[in-house]
C-alpha positions in Angstrom: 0.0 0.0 0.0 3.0 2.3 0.9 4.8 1.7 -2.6 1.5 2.6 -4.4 1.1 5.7 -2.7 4.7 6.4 -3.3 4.2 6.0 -6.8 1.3 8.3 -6.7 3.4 11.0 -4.9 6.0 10.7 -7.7 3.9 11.1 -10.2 2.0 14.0 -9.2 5.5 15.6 -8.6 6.7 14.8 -12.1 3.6 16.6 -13.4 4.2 19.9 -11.2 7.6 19.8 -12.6 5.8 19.6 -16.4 3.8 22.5 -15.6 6.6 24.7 -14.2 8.9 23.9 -17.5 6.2 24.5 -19.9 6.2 27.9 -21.9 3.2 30.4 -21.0 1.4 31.9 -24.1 1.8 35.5 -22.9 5.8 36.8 -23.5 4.7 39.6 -20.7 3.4 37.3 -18.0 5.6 35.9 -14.9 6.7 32.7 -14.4 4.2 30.4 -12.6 4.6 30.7 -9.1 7.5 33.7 -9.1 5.3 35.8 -6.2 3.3 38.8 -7.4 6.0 41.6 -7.8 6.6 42.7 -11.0 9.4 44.9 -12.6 6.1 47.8 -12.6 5.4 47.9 -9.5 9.0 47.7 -8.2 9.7 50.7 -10.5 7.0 52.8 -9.3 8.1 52.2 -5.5 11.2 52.9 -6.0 10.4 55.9 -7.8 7.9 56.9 -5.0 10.9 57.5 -2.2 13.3 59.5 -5.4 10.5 61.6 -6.2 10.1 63.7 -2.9 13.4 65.4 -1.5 11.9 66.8 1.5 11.8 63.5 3.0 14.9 61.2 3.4 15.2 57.7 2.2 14.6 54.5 4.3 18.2 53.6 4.0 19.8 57.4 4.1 17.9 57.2 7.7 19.4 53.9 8.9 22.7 55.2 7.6 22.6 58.2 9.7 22.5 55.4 13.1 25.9 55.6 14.1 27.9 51.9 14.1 27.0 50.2 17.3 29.9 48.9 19.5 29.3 45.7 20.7 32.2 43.7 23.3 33.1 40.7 21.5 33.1 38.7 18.1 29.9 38.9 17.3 27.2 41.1 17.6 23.3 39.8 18.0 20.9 41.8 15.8 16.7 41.7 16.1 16.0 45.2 14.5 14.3 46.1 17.1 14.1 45.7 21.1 10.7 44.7 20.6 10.6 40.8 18.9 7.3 41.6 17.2 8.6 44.5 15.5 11.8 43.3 14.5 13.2 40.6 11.9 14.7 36.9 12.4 17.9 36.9 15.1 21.2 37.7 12.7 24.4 36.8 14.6 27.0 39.2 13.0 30.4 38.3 12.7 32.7 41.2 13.8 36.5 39.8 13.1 36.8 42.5 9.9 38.1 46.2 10.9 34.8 47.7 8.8 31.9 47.5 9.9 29.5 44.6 9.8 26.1 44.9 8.6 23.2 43.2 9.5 21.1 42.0 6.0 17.8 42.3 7.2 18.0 46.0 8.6 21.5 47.4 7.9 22.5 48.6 11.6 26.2 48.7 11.3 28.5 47.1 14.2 32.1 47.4 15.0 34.1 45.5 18.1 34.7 47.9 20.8 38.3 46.9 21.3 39.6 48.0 25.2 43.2 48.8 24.4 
């Protein structure tokens, strides 16, 4: 009974895998399941935050935060002091003399060396 459902699983998979590889009709359209962002959309957002001067960037503003010293090798970063508002734990490596950034909100961190 086992095998046969094995065989069924296989099967089913090797027909996803079919539908994936196979062409759409439309030159335009995504991929089949590639998410719902499309070059557009990205282009207008992006444009949204170069259009108005007044207001800074997201990532001039987290460049104007200061590198955080940190005593060790490696630095702990949650974006935020609350976990609900923050992003996955990144533990940053901090053996290079620049400073490390974290990928998911780009704080900086240096080692505070005591010498």
């Amino acid at each position: 009974m086992a095998l046969n459902g094995g065989k069924q699983g296989l099967n089913m998979a090797s027909q996803f895998l079919k539908a994936l590889k196979t062409p759409s009709s439309s030159s335009t359209s995504l991929r089949p399941f590639s998410g719902l962002v499309n070059s557009e959309i990205t282009t207008t957002h992006t444009a949204k935050w170069m259009q108005d001067t007044t207001k800074k960037s997201p990532m001039e503003l987290i460049n104007e935060v200061p590198p955080i010293k940190v005593e060790g090798r490696t630095a702990v970063c949650e974006g935020d002091t609350n976990p609900a508002l923050g992003h996955p734990i990144e533990f940053i490596c901090l053996d290079k003399s620049e400073p490390a950034v974290c990928k998911y909100c780009g704080l900086r961190y240096v080692q505070d060396h005591h010498h």
